[in-house]
C-alpha positions as CSV (number, residue, x, y, z in Angstrom):
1,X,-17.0,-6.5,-75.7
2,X,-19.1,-9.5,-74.3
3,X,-16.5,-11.5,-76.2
4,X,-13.9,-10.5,-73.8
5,X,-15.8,-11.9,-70.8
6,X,-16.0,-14.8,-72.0
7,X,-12.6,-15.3,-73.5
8,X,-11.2,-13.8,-70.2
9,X,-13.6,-15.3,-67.3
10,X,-13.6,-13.5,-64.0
11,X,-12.6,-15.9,-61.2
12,X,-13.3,-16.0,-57.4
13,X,-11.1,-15.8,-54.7
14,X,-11.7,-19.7,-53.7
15,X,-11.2,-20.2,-57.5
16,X,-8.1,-18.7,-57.7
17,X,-6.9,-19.9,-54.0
18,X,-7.7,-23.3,-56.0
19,X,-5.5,-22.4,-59.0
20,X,-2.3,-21.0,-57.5
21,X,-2.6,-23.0,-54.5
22,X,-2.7,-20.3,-52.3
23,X,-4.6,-19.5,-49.4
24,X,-7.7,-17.4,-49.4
25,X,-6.5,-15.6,-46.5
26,X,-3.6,-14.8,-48.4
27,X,-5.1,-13.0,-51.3
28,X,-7.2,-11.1,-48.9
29,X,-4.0,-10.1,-47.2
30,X,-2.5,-9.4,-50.3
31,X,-5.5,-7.2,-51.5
32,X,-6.3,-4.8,-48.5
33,X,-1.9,-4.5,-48.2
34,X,-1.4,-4.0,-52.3
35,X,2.0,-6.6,-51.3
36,X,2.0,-8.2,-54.5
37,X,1.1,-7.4,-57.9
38,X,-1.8,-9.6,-58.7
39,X,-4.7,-7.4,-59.6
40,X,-8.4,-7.9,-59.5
41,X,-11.9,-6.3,-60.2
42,X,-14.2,-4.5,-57.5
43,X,-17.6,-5.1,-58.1
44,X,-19.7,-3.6,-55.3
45,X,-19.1,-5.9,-52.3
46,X,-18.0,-9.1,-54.7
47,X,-13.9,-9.1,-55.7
48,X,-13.1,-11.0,-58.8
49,X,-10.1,-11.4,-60.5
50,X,-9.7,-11.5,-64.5
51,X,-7.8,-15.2,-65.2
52,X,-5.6,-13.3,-67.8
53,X,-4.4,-11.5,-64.7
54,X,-4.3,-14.5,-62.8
55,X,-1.9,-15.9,-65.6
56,X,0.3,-13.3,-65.9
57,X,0.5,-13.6,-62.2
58,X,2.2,-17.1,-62.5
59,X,4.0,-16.0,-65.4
60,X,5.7,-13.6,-63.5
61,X,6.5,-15.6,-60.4
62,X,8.2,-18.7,-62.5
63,X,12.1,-18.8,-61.2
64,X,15.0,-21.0,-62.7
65,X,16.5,-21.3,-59.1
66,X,15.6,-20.5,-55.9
67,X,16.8,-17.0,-54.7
């Protein structure tokens, strides 16, 4: 079980504002509205998000063309 954590790091909202380049505000917005399908972890006051998640994320949001 350990081995998952550290194969699969839990990230922080700057982190992953750093990584998709979007803005913090933004995945806030995103988390309280439940608008997009990123998911992340509650743990008491601290939000984290798995970077497997984070990935998927990405993958899912790739595009050929613009719509």
């Amino acid at each position: 079980m350990l081995q998952d954590f550290i194969t699969d790091p839990l990230l922080t909202t700057s982190e992953v504002s750093k990584i998709t380049g979007l803005a913090v505000g933004t995945l806030e917005n995103w988390r309280c509205n439940g608008t997009q399908s990123l998911t992340f972890v509650k743990l008491g006051h601290k939000v984290r998000y798995r970077s497997s998640a984070v990935k998927a994320f990405i993958i899912a949001n790739e595009k050929r063309q613009t719509d």
